[in-house]
DOGU-415043 format. One record per residue (C-alpha): y, z, x; residue in three letters. Coordinates in pm, whole numbers, plus 50000, padded with zeros to 5 digits. Layout:
N
YZXALA ...
//
This chain:
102
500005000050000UNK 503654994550099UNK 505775020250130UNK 509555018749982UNK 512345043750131UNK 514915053949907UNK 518105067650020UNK 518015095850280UNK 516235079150569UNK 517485068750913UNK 519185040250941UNK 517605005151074UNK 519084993551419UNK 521114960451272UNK 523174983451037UNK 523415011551332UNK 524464980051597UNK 526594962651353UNK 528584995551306UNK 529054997651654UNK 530244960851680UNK 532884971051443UNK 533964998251614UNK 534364981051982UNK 536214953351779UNK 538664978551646UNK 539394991851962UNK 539884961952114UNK 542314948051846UNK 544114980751859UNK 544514976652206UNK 545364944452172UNK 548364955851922UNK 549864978852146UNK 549904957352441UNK 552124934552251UNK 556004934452322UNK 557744955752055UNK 559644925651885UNK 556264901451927UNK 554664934051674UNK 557904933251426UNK 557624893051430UNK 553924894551318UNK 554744924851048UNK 557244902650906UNK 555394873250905UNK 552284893650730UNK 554214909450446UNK 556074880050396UNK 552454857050322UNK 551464888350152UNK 554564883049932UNK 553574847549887UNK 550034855449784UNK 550954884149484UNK 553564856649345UNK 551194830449361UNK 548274853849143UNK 551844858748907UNK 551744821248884UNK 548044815448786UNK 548614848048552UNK 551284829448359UNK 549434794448359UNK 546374816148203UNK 548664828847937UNK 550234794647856UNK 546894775147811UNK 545454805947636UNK 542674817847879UNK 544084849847863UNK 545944865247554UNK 549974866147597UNK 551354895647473UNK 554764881947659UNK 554044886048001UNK 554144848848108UNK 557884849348131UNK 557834886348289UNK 555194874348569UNK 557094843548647UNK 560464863448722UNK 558264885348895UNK 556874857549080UNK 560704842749187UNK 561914880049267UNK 558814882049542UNK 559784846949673UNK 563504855949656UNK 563484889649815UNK 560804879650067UNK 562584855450204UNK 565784872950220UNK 565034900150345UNK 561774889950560UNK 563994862450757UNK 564654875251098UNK 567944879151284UNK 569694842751426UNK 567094819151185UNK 569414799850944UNK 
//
């Protein structure tokens, strides 16, 4: 007969090295981070939240087509998510631009 292990038992080798692998990779990024000059780390910030800002207004977007074609039910929120959506793009870009870019 086979036996089955539920829950409780050590852990097989791939999960144990893959956790490991992880780990070293996290150091090494972290490393990596802090070896950077101080305005190279602000430049890639900005450049993160501002595609993170373009992502959330995007999902606004596809919220507000849903509502229009009538995938999802509008209770008035198409118009709310797309002003959403333009304040994200606005304000990202605004404030997200850095110093001496026109």
């Amino acid at each position: 007969m086979k036996q089955v292990r539920t829950g409780g038992g050590r852990r097989n080798g791939a999960q144990t090295n893959t956790r490991e692998h992880d780990s070293r990779a996290k150091s090494r990024a972290n490393a990596e981070w802090h070896a950077m000059s101080e305005d190279l780390q602000t430049a890639l910030a900005q450049q993160a939240m501002h595609q993170a800002a373009m992502i959330v207004a995007e999902q606004a977007e596809m919220f507000a087509r849903q509502f229009r074609s009538g995938t999802l039910q509008d209770r008035g929120a198409e118009d709310a998510l797309r002003l959403f959506a333009a304040l994200l793009r606005e304000t990202s870009t605004a404030s997200l631009t850095p110093a001496g870019h026109a």
